[in-house]
N, C-alpha and C positions, 0 to 999 in steps of 0.2 A: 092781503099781500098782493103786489103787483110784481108784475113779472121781471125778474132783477137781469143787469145788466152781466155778463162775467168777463173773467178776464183770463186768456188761453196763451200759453208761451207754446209758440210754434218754432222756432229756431235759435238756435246758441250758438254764434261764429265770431270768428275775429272783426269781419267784415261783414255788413249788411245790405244787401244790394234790392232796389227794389222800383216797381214801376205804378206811378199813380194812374189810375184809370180815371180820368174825370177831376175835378179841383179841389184841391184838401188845403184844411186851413191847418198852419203852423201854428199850433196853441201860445208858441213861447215867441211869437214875433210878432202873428197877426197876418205874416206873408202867406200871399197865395200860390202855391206849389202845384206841379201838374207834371207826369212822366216822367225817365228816367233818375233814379237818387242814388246816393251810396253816404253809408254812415259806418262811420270808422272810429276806431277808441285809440288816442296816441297820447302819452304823455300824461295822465289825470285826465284827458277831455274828450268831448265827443266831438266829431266832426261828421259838417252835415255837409256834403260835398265839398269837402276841402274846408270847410270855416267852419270854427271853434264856435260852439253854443255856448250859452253863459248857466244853463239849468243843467240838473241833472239827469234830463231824458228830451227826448224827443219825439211828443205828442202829434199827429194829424188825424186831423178831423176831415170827413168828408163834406164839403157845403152842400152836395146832395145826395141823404145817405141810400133813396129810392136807386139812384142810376149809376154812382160812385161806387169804385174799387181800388181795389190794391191786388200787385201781383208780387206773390214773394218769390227771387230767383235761387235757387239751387237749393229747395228745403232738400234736407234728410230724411226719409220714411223709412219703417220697419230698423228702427235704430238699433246695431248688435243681432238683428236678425240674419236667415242663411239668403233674403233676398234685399237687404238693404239696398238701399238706392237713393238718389236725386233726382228732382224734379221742379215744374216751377208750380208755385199754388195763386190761387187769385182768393183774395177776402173781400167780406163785405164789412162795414166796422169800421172804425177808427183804430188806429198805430201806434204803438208804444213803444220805442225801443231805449230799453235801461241798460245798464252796465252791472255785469255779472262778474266775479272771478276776474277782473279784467277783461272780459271779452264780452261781447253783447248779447243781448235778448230780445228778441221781438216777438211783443206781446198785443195779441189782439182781443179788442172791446167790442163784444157784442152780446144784442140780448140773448136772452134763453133759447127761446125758441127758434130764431134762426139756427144757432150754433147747431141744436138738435138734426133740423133738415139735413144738413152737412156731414152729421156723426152717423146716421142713417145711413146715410148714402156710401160712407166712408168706410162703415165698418162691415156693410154687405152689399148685397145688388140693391140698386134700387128700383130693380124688377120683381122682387118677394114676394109674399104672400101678404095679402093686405091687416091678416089675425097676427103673422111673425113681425111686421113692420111698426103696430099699433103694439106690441108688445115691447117691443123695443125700444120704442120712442117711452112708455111707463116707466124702464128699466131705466134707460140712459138719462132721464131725467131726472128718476130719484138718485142714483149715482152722484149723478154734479150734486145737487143739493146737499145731500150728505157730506159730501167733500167740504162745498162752501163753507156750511157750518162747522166743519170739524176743523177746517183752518184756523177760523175766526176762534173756536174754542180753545184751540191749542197757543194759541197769539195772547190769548187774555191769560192763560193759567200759567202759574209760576212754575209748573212742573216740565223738564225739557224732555223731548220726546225722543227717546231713544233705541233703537231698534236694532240694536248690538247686543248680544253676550256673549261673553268671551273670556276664556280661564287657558291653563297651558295642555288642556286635553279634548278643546270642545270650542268651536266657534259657528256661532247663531245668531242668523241677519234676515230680516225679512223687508222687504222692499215694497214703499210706501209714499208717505206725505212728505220724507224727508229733503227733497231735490224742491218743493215748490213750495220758498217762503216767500215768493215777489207775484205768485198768480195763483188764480185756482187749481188751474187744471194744465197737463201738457196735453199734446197734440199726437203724440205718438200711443202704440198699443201699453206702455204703462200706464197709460192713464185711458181715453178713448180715443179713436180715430178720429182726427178731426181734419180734413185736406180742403176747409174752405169750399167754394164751391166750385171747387176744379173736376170734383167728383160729378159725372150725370148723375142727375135728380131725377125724380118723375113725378106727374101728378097724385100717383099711389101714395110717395112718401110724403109730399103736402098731404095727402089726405089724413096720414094717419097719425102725421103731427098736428092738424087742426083738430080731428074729431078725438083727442088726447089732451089737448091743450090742457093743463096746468094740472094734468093727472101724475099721480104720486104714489108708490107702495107706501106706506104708515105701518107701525107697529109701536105700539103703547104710547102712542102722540108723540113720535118721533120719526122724519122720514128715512125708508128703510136705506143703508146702504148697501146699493143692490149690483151686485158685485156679477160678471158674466165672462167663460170662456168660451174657447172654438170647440170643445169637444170633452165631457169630463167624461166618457171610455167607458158608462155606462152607473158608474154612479157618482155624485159631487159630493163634493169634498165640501166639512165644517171652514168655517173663517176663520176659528182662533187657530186652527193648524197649518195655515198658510200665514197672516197676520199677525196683528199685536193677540196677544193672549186676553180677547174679550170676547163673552159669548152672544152672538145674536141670533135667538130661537126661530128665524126667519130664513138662517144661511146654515143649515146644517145637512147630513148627509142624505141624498135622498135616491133612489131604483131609477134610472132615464128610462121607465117604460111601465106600460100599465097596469103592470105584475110580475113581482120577483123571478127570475128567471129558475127553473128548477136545474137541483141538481149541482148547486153553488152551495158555499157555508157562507153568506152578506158579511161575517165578522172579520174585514180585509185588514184589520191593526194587525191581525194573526199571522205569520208567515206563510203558513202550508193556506191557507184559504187565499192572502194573499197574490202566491203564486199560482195557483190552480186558475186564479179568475183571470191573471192578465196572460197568462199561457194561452186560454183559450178567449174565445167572441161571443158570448152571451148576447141572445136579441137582448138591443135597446134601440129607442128613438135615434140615437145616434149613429146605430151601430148600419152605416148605409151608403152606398156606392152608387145608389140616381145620382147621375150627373144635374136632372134638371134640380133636383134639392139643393145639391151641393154648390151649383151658381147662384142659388139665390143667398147664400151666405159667405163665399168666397169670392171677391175680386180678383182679377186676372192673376196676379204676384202670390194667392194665397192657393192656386189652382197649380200651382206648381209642387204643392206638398198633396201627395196623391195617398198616403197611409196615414192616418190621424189614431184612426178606432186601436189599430193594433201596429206596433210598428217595430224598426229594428234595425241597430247601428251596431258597427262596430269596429275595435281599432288594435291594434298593433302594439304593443310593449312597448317601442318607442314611440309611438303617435300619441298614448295617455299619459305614459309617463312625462313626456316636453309639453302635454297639452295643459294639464293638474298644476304644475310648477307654475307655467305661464300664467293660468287663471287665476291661481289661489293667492301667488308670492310666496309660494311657499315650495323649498328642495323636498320631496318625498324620496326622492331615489327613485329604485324600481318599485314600480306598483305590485304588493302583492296580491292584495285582496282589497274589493267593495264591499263590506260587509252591512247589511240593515239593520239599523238600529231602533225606529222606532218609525210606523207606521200611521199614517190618519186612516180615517172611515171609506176614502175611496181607494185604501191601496195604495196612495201616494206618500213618497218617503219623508219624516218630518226630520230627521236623521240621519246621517249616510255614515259609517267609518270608513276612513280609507288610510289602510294598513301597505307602510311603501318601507322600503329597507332604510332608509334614513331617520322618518318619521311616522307618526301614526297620529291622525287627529280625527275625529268628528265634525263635519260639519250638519247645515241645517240654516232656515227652511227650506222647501220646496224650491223656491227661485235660486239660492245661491247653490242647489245643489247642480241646476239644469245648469247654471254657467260655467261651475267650474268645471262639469264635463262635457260641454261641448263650445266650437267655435261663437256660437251666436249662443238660443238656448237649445236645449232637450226639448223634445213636444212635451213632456212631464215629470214630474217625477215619481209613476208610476214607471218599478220594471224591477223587473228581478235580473241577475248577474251569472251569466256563465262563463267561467276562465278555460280555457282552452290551450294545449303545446303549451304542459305544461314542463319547463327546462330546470331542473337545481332549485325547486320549487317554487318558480318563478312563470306564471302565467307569461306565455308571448302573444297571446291575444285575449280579449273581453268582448264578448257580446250583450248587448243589452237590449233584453224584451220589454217595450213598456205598451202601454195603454193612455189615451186619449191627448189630449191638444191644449195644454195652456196647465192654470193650477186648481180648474176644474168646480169653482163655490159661485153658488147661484143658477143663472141660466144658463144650458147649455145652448148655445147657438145650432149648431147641426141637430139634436134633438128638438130643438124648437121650431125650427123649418119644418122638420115631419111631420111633428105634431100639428103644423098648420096646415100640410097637405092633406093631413087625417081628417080635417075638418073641424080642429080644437078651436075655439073660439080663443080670444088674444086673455082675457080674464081666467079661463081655463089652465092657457100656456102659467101663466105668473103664477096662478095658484095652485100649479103643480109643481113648481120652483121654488116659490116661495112661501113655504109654509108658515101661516098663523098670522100671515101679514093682512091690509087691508087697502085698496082701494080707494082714493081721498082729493077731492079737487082744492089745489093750493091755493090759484088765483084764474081768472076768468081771462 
């Protein structure tokens, strides 16, 4: 196998604005282009600065892919997150921009392993530890891969991928491959961070992309998909309880530390154990407030969420009631009760009921639970419910206690910094993560 090229959809707008650093060849004319562009969809057609293309996309290629760029203007980061923002990103690669939904995509072509440097760098410091860096680069590489393949396998098979169920007492959505049938991977935290190389690099992260190069988790001759958040709150969470319902013995529940904590009951599907763990902060690798650990894994925008391990919101009768409606589409009235319905291995909710004077339904997984109750998402959905002023048996406030950062399966990032401060070797980190997996060079 040789190192395969991918294909990254960074931006989705009406308009796409962007600036060639150096000479890019127009695939569909032959024209040599160089700085300022804008590409617009009017009428059926794309339009490449005011003129009509006669293709369906519009390809550039760099004539020198060594010294040539591209700068994308006004990308979106942290998409539906509490620090979304704008910015401009530079790529290295060739330019794809298709036509979506009526509005456009720009999608970038580049090898593996560049893209890697970039997601490195993107989705932590690239000051880190050289064992968490070289772990990372394993992870985010079997990741893409896994993805690749699982596109191409879902593309070939008659069977449509559906990630909805839904009855008139229960609705379960779990968020996936289903947004990307024109590329592999997106650019934002659904998928991995990817910000080009607008992000500083350092030689560390070259290093620990080259001394990594075409290394892969495997599990029964198949590359692992190796699934990672910011913080699973001290223990991670199975796959099939966030995802599609398929079991991979590599992504199951495991202690973020190198001995169960005493004084806990581990069995968190349970309510009262549950509650007990995320009430309280059991040592784990994660469980850590060094600043200098915590930059090597959060970037300035992620340095702004200061509670991760243990954390705690909360809102007003009217603020969830108008929040629930807005999220879900759905009139509940007044909220009466949160109530948990069904539990995974780290505590985090695979099921929420949410009982409101109008209506009562079920939702589920994990991710449409964090949306529908919060602006952007919930750091998890790990947390137990307490209602408060209580009026005509009408709670006028809800607090909610949860535990850790993201949907918690595979690597915890904040655990795994420590672990590299501890002295954990980067093989160590994985194969405390990923259990029963192996080790495996793809391509040279």
């Amino acid at each position: 196998m040789t190192q395969p090229t991918i294909k990254v959809g960074i931006m989705y707008e009406p308009e796409i604005r962007f600036v060639l650093n150096g000479y890019h060849l127009l695939r569909e004319t032959g024209e040599i282009l160089n700085g300022l562009q804008t590409v617009t969809y009017s009428d059926g057609k794309i339009l490449l600065n005011g003129v009509a293309v006669k293709t369906a996309s519009v390809v550039l290629n760099p004539v020198d892919p060594k010294t040539a760029s591209f700068d994308l203007l006004d990308v979106t980061i942290g998409i539906h997150f509490h620090w979304e923002r704008k910015e401009n990103q530079r790529f290295k690669g060739s330019l794809c921009v298709i036509v979506e939904d009526e509005k456009l995509t720009a999608i970038n072509d580049i090898p593996l392993e560049d893209y890697l440097e970039s997601v490195i760098s993107s989705e932590m410091s690239a000051t880190s530890s050289i064992e968490l860096l070289k772990a990372h680069a394993v992870i985010s590489r079997s990741w893409l891969l896994a993805q690749v393949i699982k596109g191409k396998e879902l593309k070939q098979s008659a069977q449509k991928y559906n990630p909805v169920s839904e009855t008139a007492t229960e609705y379960i959505r779990w968020y996936d491959r289903e947004d990307h049938q024109n590329f592999d991977v997106c650019a934002d935290d659904h998928c991995q961070r990817y910000q080009g190389i607008t992000r500083q690099t350092s030689p560390l992260v070259s290093e620990a992309i080259n001394e990594t190069f075409g290394l892969v988790l495997m599990h029964n001759g198949k590359v692992c998909d190796a699934r990672f958040s910011k913080s699973c709150g001290g223990v991670a969470e199975t796959f099939e309880n966030v995802w599609e319902p398929e079991i991979h013995p590599y992504l199951q529940a495991i202690v973020d530390n190198a001995e169960k904590p005493a004084g806990f009951d581990l069995e968190l599907t349970n309510e009262t154990a549950a509650e007990n763990w995320i009430r309280n902060a059991p040592a784990a690798f994660c469980n850590t407030h060094d600043k200098h650990v915590l930059s090597q894994v959060l970037n300035d925008y992620d340095q702004e969420t200061t509670d991760f391990y243990r954390w705690k919101v909360s809102y007003s009768q009217a603020v969830i009631s108008e929040l629930v409606a807005r999220k879900s589409g759905r009139d509940f009235g007044e909220i009466i009760d949160l109530i948990p319905v069904e539990r995974g291995n780290s505590g985090r909710l695979k099921k929420l009921k949410i009982v409101g004077s109008k209506r009562t339904l079920t939702i589920g997984k994990e991710l449409e639970i964090r949306k529908t109750l919060s602006e952007s998402h919930l750091y998890s959905s790990a947390f137990v419910v307490d209602k408060l002023k209580i009026e005509n048996g009408i709670p006028q406030e809800f607090v909610l206690t949860g535990a850790g950062w993201g949907h918690g399966v595979g690597l915890c990032q904040i655990g795994a910094a420590v672990m590299g401060e501890k002295g954990y070797a980067f093989e160590e980190i994985l194969m405390h993560y990923f259990r029963g997996a192996e080790l495996e060079k793809l391509y040279e």
